[in-house]
Biotite code that builds the C-alpha atoms (Angstrom):
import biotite.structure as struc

atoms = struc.array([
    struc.Atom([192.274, 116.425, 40.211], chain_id="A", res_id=1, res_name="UNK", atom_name="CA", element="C"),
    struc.Atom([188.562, 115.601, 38.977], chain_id="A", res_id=2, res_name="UNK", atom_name="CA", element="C"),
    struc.Atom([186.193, 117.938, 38.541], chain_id="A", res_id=3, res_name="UNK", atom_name="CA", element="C"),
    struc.Atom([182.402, 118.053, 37.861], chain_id="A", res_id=4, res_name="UNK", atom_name="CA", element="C"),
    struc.Atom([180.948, 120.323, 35.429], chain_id="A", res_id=5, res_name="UNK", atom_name="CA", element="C"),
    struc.Atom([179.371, 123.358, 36.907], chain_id="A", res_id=6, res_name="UNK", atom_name="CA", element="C"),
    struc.Atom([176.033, 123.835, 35.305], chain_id="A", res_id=7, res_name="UNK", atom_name="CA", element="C"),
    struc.Atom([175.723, 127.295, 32.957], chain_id="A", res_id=8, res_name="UNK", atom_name="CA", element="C"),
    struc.Atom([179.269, 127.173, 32.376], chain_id="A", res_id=9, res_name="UNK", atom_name="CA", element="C"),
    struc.Atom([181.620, 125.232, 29.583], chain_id="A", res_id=10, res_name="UNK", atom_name="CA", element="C"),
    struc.Atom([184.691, 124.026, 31.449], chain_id="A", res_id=11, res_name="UNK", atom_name="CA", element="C"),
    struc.Atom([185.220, 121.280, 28.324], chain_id="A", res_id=12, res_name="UNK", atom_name="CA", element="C"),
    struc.Atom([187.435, 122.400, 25.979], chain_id="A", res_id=13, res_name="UNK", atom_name="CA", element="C"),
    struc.Atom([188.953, 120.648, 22.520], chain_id="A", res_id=14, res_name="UNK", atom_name="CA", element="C"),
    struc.Atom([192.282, 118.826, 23.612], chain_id="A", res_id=15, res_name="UNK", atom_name="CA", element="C"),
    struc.Atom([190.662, 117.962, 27.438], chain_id="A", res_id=16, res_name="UNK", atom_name="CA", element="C"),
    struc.Atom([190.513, 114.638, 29.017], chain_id="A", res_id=17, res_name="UNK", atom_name="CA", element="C"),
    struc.Atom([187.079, 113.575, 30.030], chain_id="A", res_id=18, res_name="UNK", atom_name="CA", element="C"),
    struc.Atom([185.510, 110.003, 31.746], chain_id="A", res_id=19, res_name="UNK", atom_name="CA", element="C"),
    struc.Atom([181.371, 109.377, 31.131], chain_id="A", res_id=20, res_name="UNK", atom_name="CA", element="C"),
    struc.Atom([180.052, 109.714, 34.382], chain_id="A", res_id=21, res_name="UNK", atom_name="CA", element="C"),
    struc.Atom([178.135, 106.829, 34.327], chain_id="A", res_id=22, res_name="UNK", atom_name="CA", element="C"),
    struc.Atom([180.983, 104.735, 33.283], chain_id="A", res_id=23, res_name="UNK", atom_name="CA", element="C"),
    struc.Atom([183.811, 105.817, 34.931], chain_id="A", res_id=24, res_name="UNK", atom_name="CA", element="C"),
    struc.Atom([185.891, 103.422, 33.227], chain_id="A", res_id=25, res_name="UNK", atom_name="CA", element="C"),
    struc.Atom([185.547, 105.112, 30.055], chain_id="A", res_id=26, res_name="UNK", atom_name="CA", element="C"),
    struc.Atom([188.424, 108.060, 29.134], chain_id="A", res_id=27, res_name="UNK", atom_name="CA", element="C"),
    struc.Atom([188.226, 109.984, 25.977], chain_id="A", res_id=28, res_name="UNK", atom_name="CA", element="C"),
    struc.Atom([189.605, 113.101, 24.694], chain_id="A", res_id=29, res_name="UNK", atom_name="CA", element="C"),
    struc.Atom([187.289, 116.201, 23.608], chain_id="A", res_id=30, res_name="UNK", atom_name="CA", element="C"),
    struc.Atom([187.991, 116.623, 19.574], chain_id="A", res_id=31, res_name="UNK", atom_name="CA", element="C"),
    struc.Atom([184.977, 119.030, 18.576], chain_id="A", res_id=32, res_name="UNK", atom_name="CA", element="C"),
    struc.Atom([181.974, 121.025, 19.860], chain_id="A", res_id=33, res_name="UNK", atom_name="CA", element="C"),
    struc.Atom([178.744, 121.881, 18.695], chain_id="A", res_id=34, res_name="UNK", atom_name="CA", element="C"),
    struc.Atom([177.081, 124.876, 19.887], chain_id="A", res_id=35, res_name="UNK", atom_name="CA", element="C"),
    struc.Atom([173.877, 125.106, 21.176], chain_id="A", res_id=36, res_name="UNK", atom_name="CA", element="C"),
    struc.Atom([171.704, 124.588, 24.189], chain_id="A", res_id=37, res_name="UNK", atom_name="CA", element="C"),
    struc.Atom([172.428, 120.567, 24.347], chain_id="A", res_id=38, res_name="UNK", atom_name="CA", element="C"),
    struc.Atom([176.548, 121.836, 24.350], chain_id="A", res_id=39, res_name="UNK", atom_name="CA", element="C"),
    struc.Atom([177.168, 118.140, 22.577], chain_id="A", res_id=40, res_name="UNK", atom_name="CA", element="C"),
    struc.Atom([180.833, 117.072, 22.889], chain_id="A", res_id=41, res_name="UNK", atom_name="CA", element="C"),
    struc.Atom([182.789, 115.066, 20.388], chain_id="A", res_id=42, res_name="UNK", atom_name="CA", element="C"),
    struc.Atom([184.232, 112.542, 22.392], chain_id="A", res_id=43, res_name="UNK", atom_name="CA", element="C"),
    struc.Atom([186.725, 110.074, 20.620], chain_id="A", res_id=44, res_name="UNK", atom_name="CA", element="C"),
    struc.Atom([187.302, 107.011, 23.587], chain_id="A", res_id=45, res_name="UNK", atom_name="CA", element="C"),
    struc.Atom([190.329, 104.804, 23.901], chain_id="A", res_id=46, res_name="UNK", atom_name="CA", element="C"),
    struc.Atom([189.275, 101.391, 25.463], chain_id="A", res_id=47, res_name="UNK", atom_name="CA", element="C"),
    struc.Atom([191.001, 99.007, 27.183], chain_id="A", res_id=48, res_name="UNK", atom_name="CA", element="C"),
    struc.Atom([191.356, 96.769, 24.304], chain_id="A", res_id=49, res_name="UNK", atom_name="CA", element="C"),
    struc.Atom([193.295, 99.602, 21.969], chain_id="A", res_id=50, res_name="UNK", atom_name="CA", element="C"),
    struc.Atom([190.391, 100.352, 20.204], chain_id="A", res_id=51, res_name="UNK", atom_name="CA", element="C"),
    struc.Atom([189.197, 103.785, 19.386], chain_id="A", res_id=52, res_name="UNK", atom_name="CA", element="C"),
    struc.Atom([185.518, 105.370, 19.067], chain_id="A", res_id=53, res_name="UNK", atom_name="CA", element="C"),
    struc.Atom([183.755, 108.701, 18.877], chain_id="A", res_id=54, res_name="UNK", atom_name="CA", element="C"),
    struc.Atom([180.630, 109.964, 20.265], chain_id="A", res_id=55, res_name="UNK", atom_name="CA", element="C"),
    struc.Atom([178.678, 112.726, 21.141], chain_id="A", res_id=56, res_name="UNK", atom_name="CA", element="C"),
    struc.Atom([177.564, 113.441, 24.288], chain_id="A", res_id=57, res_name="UNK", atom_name="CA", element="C"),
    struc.Atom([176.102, 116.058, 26.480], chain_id="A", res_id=58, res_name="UNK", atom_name="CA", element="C"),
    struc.Atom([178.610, 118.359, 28.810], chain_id="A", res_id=59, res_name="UNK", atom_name="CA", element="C"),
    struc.Atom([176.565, 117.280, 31.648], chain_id="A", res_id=60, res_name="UNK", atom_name="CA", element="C"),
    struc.Atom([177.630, 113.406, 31.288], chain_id="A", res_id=61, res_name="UNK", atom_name="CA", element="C"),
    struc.Atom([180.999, 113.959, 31.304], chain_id="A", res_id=62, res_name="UNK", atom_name="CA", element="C"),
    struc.Atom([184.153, 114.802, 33.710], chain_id="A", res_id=63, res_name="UNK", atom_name="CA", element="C"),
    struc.Atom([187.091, 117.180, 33.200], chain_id="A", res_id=64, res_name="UNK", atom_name="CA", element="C"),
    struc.Atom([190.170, 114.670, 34.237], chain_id="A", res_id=65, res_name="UNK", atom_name="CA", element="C"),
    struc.Atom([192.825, 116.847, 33.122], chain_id="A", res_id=66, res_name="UNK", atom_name="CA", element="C"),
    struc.Atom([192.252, 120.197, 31.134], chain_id="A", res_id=67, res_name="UNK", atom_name="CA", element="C"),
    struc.Atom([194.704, 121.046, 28.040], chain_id="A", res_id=68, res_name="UNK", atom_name="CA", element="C"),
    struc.Atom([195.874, 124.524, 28.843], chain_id="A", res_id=69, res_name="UNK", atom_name="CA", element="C"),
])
């Protein structure tokens, strides 16, 4: 089940699957956080061609696919 961030509250943890929400094509897996207002995400992205990158991005821009609890 997808779910959207709820605003004032970290449902992103290390170890979660995420897609960018304005590229829903894009899946990635959480790998570190950095506190503060922004809540930036580490996000390292498998693509469709087997390659592998990392980014940070707000909390806000992304979607919980499946959590890692």
């Amino acid at each position: 089940m997808v779910g959207r961030i709820s605003v004032g509250a970290s449902i992103v943890k290390i170890g979660d699957l995420v897609k960018f929400r304005l590229r829903s094509s894009w899946l990635g897996i959480i790998v570190d956080e950095t506190p503060g207002t922004m809540k930036l995400k580490t996000v390292e992205w498998l693509h469709i061609s087997g390659s592998v990158s990392r980014g940070a991005y707000k909390e806000k821009d992304l979607e919980l696919i499946n959590a890692n609890r």
